[in-house]
C-alpha positions as CSV (number, residue, x, y, z in Angstrom):
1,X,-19.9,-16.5,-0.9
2,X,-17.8,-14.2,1.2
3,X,-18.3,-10.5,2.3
4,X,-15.6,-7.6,2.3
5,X,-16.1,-4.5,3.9
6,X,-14.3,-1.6,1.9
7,X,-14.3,2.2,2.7
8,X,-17.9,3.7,1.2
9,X,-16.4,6.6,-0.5
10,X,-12.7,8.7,-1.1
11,X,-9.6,7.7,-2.5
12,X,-9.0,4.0,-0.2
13,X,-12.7,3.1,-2.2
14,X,-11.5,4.1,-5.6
15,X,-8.1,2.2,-5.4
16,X,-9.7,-1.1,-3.7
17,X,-12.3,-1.0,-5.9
18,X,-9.7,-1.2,-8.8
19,X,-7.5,-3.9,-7.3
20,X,-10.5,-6.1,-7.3
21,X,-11.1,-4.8,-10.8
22,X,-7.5,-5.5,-11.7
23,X,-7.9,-9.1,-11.0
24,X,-11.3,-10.1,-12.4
25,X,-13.7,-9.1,-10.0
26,X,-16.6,-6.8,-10.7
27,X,-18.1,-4.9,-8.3
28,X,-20.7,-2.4,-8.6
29,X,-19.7,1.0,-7.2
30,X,-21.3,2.0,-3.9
31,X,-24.1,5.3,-5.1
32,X,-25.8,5.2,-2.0
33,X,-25.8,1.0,-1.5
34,X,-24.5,-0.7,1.3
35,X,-24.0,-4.0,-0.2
36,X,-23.2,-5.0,-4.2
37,X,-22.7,-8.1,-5.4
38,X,-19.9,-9.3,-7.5
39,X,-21.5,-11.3,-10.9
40,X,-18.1,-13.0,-11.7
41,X,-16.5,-14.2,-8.0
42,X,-18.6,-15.4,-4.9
43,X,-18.2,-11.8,-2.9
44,X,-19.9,-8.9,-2.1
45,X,-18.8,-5.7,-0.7
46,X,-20.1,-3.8,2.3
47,X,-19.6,-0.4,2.1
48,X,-18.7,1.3,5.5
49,X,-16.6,4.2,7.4
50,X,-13.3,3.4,7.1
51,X,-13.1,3.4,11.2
52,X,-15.9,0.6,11.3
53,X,-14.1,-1.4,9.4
54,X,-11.6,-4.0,11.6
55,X,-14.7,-4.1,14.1
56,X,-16.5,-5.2,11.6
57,X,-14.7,-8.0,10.5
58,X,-13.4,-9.0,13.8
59,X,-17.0,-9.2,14.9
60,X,-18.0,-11.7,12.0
61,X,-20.6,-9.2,9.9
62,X,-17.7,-9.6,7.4
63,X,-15.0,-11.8,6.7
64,X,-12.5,-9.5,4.8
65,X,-11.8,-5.8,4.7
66,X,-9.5,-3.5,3.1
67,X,-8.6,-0.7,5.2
68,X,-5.5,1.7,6.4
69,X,-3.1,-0.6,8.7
70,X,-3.5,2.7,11.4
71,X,-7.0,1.9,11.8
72,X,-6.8,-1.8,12.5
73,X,-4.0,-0.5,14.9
74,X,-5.9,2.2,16.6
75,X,-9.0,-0.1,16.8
76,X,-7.1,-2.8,18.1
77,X,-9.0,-5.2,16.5
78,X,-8.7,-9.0,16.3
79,X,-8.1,-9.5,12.9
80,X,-5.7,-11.3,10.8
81,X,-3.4,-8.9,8.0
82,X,-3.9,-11.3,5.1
83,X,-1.9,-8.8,2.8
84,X,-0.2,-5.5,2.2
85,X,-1.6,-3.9,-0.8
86,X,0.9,-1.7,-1.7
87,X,-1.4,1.5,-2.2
88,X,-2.9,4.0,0.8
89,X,0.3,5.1,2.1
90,X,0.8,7.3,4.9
91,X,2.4,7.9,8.1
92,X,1.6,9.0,11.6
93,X,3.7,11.4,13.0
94,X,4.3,13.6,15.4
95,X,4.0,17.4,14.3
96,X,5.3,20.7,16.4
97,X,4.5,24.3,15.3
98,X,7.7,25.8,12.7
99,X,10.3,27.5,14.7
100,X,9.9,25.3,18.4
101,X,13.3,23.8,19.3
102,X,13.3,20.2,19.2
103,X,15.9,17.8,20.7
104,X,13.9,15.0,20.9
105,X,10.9,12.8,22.3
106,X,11.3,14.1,25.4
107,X,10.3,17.4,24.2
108,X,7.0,15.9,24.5
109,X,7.4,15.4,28.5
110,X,4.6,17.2,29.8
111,X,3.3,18.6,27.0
112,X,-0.4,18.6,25.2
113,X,-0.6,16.9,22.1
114,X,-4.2,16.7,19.9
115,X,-4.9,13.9,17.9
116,X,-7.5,11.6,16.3
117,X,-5.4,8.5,17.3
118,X,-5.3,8.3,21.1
119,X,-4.6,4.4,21.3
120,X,-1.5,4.2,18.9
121,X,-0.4,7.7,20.3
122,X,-0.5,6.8,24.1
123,X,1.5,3.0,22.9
124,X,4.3,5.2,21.5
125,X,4.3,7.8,24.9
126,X,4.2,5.0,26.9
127,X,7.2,3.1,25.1
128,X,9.5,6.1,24.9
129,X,8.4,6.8,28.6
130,X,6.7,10.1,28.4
131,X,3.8,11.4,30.5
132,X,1.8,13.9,28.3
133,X,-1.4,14.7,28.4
134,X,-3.7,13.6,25.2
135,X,-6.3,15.9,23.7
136,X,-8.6,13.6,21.4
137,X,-9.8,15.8,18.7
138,X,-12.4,14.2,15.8
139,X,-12.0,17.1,13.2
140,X,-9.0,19.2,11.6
141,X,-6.2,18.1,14.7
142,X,-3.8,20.4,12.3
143,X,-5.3,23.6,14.0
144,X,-4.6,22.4,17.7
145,X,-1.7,24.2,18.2
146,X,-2.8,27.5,16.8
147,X,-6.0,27.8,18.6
148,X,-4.8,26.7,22.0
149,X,-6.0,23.6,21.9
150,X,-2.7,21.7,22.2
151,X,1.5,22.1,22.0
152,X,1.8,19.3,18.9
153,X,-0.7,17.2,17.5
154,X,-0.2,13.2,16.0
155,X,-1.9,12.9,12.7
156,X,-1.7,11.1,9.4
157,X,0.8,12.8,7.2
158,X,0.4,11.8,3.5
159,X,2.6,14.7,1.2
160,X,3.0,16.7,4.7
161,X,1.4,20.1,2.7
162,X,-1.1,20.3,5.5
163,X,1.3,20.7,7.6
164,X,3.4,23.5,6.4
165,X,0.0,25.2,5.3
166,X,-0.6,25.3,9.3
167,X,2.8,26.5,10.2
168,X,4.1,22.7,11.6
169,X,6.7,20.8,11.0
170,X,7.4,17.1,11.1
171,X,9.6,15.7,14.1
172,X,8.7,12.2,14.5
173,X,7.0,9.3,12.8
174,X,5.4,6.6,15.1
175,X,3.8,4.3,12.2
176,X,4.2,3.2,8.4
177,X,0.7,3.0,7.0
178,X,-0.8,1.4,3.8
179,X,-3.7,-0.1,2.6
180,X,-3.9,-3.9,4.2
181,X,-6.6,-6.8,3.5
182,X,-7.6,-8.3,7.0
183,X,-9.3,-11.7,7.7
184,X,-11.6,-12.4,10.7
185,X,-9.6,-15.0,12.6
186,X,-11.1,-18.6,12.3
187,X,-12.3,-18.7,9.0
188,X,-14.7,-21.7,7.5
189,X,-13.1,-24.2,5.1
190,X,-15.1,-22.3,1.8
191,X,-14.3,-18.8,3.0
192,X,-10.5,-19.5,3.9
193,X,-10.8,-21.3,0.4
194,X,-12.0,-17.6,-1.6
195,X,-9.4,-15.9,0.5
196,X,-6.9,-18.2,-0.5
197,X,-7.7,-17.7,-4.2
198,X,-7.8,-13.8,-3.9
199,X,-4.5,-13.7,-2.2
200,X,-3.0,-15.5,-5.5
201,X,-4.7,-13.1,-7.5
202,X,-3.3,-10.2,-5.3
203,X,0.1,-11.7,-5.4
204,X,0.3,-11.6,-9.4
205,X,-1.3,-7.9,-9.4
206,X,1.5,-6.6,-6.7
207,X,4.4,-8.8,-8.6
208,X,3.5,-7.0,-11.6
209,X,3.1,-3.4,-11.0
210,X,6.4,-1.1,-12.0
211,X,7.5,-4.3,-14.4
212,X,8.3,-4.0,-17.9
213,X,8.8,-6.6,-20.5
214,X,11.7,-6.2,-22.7
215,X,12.2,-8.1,-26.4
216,X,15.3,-7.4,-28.2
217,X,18.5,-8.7,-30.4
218,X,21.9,-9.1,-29.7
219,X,24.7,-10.6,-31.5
220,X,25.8,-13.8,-30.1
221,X,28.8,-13.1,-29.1
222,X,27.6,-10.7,-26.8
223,X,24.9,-12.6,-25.0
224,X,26.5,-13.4,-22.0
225,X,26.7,-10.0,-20.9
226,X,23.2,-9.0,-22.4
227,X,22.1,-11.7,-19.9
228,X,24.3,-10.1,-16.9
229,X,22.8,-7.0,-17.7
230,X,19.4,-8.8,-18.0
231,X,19.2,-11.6,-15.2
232,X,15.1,-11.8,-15.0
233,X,13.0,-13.6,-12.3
234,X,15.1,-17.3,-13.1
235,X,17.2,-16.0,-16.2
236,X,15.9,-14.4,-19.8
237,X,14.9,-16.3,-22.5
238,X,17.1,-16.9,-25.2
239,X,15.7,-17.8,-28.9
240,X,18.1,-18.2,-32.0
241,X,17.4,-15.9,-34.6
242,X,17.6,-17.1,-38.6
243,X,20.9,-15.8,-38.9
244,X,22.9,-17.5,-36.5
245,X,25.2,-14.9,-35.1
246,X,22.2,-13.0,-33.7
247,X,19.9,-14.5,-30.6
248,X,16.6,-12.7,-29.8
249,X,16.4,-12.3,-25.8
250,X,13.3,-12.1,-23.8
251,X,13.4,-10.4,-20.1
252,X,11.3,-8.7,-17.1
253,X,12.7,-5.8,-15.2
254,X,11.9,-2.8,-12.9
255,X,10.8,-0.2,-14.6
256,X,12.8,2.2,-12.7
257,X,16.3,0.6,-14.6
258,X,14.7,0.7,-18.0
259,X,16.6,3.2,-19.7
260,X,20.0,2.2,-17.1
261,X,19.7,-1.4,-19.1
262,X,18.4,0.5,-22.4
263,X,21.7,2.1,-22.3
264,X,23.8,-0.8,-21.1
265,X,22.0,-3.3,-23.6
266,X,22.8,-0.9,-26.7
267,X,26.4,-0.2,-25.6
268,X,26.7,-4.2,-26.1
269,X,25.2,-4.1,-29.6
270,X,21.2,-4.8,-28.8
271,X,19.0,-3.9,-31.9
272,X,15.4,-4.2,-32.1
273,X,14.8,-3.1,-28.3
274,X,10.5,-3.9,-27.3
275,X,9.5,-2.5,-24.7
276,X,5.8,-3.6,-23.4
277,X,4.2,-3.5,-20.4
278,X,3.3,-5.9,-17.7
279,X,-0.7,-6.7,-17.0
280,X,0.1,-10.0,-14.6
281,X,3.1,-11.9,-13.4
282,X,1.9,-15.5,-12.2
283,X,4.7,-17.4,-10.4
């Protein structure tokens, strides 16, 4: 059995609580419990603050977590990243009200800045060489500047709305966020086993997402360049069809160039075009 802490409620719970879904774990949702059991995998989840999280596991009460990659940088936590998850993005950045002249970090010499963040904030001050003085604010840091409280504030920027909605702008991003998976360091032989066997589950979800399958025909004489246009993870699959100037072709792409190579593969003579998506890629 194994224990991993995930975020007790908001949009972090929702989307770890489907990645576990999406590769064959069941876990009860949290209403109001602190621990649930999975029925089908040795793990259960502890449901906790998001900020409690890398302490948590780097103190041994669980072995895994799934939290934002700022908050196992501004805890400073002991932890191992096991894996990027791909979902939870955000940034921290550096925001002054609309209107200030900017020309640069050094704009910041001097000057109050509010956040929620104080440890990542004073790492990037400190590498840029700037003395400013830090207001550490629990609530909305986005009012700071209009209230007096501060010049700027450093804050998690997802679609940057909340910003223009407070009359900021944007000047500088310090970190690249996402959702990560984080290992207490020194793991026993069955736990490091369980985490082994999620991280190839995790692989295969994160392989597959944006991936269509393609199934199609194209005359023969053609299939060289249906499999240029059409390269795959190794190369596509190439079956003979009754008729043998006709071969059917098998092939996994990005989504994002489906209709690029639906085009391409129809200009060449493709009939018959499938397109299907992708649950899991194993490799």
């Amino acid at each position: 059995m194994i224990r991993i802490a995930i975020q007790s409620k908001g949009r972090l719970n929702e989307e770890s609580l489907a990645l576990l879904g999406s590769i064959g774990i069941d876990v009860d949702t949290p209403k109001r419990k602190l621990l649930s059991r999975s029925q089908n995998f040795p793990i259960e989840a502890l449901y906790l603050r998001d900020d409690d999280i890398p302490q948590v596991v780097a103190g041994g009460t669980a072995a895994l977590g799934i939290v934002g990659l700022n908050e196992v940088e501004e805890r400073g936590a002991d932890v191992d990243i096991a894996a990027r998850l791909g979902f939870g993005a955000c940034r921290l950045s550096l925001a002054i009200p609309k209107g200030t002249d900017y020309d640069g970090p050094a704009w910041f010499q001097g000057r109050r800045i509010a956040t929620s963040c104080p440890r990542i904030l004073q790492r990037y001050l400190d590498r840029e060489g700037i003395a400013a003085r830090i207001e550490v604010i629990t609530g909305s840091v986005e009012i700071a500047p209009a209230i007096g409280i501060a010049d700027a504030i450093f804050d998690i920027v997802s679609s940057g709305s909340t910003l223009v909605a407070n009359g900021l702008r944007e000047v500088e991003t310090v970190l690249e966020s996402e959702a990560v998976l984080i290992a207490r360091k020194g793991l026993d032989a069955e736990e490091q086993a369980l985490l082994d066997d999620l991280l190839f589950r995790i692989e295969s979800e994160t392989i597959s997402r944006g991936k269509k399958y393609l199934l199609l025909n194209v005359p023969r004489a053609a299939l060289d360049e249906a499999i240029r246009i059409l390269p795959a993870m190794r190369s596509p699959t190439v079956m003979p069809l009754a008729t043998g100037d006709w071969c059917s072709l098998h092939s996994v792409i990005n989504a994002a160039d489906l209709w690029t190579k639906v085009r391409q593969l129809k200009a060449i003579g493709a009939e018959g075009i499938l397109v299907m998506d992708v649950d899991k890629i194993i490799l």
